[in-house]
N, C-alpha and C positions, 0 to 999 in steps of 0.2 A: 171206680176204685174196686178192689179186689176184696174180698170178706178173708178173714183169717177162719182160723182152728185147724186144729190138730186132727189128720185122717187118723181112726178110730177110738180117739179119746173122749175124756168126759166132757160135756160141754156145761156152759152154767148161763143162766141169762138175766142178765140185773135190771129190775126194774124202776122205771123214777113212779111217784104213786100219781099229784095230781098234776090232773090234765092229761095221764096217760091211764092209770085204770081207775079213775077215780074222778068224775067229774064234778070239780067245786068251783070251778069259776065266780055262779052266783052268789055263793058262799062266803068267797074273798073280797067280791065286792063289797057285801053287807057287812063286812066283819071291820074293812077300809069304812065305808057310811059309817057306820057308829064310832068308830073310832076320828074320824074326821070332825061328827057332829059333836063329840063330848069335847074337844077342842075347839069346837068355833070357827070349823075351817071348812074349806069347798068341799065336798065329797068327790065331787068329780076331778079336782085338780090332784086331789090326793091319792085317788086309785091311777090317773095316769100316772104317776111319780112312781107308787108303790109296783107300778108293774115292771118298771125298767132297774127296779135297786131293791137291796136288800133293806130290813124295817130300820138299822143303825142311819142310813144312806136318807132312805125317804124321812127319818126324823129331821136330818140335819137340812133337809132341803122347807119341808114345809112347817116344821116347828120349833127354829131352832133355838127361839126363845124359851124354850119348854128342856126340864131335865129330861135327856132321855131314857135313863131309864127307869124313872116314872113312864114315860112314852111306851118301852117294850113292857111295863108290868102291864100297863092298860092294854095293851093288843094283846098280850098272854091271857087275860082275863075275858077276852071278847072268845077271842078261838077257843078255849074250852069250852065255853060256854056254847060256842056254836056244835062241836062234837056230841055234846048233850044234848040240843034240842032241832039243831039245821035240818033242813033236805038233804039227804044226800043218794046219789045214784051212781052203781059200777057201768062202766060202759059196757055197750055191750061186748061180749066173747071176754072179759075179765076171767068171771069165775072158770070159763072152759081152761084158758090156758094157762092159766095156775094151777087149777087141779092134773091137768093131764104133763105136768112136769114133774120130774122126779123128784120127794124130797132132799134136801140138801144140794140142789143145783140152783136153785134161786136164790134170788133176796131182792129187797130193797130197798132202793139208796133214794135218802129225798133231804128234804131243804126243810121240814116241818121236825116235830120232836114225837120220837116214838110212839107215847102216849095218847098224842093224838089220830096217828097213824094206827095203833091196834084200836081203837073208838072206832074210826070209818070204817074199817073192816069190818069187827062184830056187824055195827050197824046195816053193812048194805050186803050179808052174808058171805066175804071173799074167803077165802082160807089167808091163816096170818103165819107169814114162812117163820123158820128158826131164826132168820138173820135178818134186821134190819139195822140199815145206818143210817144216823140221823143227824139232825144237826149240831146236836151233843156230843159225837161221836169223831168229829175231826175240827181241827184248825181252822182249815179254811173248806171252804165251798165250792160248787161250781160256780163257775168254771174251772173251776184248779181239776185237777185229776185223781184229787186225794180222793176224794169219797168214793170214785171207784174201786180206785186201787185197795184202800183200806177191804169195801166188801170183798175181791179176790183174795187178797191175801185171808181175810177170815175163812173164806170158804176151802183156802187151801188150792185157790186157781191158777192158773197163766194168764195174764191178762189177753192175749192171742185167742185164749179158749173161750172169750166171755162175750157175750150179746149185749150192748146195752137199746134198751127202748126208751125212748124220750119223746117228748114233745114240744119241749123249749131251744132257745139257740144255746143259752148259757151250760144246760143239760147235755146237749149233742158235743159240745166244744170238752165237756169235760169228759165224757168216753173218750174222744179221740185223741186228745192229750195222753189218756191213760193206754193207748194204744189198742182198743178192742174195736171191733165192729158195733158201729151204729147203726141203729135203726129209725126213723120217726114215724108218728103216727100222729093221727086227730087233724089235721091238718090240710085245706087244699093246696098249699102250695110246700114244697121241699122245704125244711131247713138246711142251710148252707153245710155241706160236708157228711151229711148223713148217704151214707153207703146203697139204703135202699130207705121208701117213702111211703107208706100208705098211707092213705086217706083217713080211710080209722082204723082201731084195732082189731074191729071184728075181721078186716080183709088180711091184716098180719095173721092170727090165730094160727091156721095152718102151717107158716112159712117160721113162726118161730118153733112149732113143735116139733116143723121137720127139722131145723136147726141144732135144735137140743137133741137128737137122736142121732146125728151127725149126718146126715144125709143131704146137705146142702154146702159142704164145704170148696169154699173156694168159686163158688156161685159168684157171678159180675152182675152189678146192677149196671 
């Protein structure tokens, strides 16, 4: 598939946070365990569930005798609390390719709520852009294409001009809906429909900052 943008325009590159510069994986498991165990329920059945659906989705599946949202207050109260005291670690080449992007060409678009989002940051030193969007911030989610588009139009973008990085299917599906170039990383094997693939982010680094300078346009994966 062919990469868009515009020969010598500005470019902008939207990032999703975990899983792509932000590694919490164990994070969300622990966060799923406690939340599982203060229920009374499998740990283990409950993070497969939670990994395939949104927290409304995984309530209705393994607790639906239970209000849910009593359910989302308790998993709100777990994740703060993990922002405050968790592990957490940037992958590597995070902090390079944030810093060496232009302000007001980025942002990030994620599935979490801001607050939580500027917490890992401080925390694992990344720089924290002007814009982020969050789950707060649209209707619907990915995969819809809204939270893309929502960050372009804030930034004042073309969707054509916009980079997104990802490392989820649901992530990948919603740049491309929104009609930008995708990217995946963290990953051995491709997600379906991503333009171009690395492995991790640190092998992306170079290739999105040549991106963002406009010097890769129209590049074929």
């Amino acid at each position: 598939m062919s990469e868009s943008g515009q020969p010598g325009g500005t470019r902008y590159v939207l990032f999703d946070v975990d899983g792509t510069l932000i590694d919490a994986l164990d994070n969300q498991r622990q966060v799923w365990r406690a939340w599982a165990e203060h229920y009374g329920l499998d740990p283990d059945e409950v993070y497969r569930v939670a990994l395939r659906t949104r927290p409304t989705e995984t309530f209705a599946q393994v607790a639906a005798c239970h209000d849910p949202h009593e359910c989302l207050a308790k998993l709100h109260e777990l994740e703060d609390e993990d922002v405050r005291s968790g592990l957490y670690a940037a992958f590597d080449g995070a902090a390079e390719v944030l810093r060496g992007l232009p302000p007001r060409s980025w942002a990030l678009v994620t599935s979490n709520y801001e607050h939580r989002v500027r917490g890992r940051f401080l925390r694992t030193g990344l720089p924290v852009p002007g814009l982020i969007v969050d789950a707060a911030a649209v209707e619907e989610g990915k995969p819809s294409p809204v939270p893309y588009l929502r960050a372009a139009a804030r930034l004042g973008a073309e969707p054509g001009d916009c980079l997104v990085i990802e490392d989820a299917p649901s992530g990948v599906q919603s740049g491309l809906r929104a009609g930008m170039t995708v990217w995946g990383v963290n990953a051995a094997a491709a997600v379906e429909g991503v333009h171009r693939h690395f492995e991790s982010l640190r092998e992306a680094v170079p290739h999105i900052l040549a991106f963002a300078s406009g010097s890769s346009v129209n590049a074929v994966a």
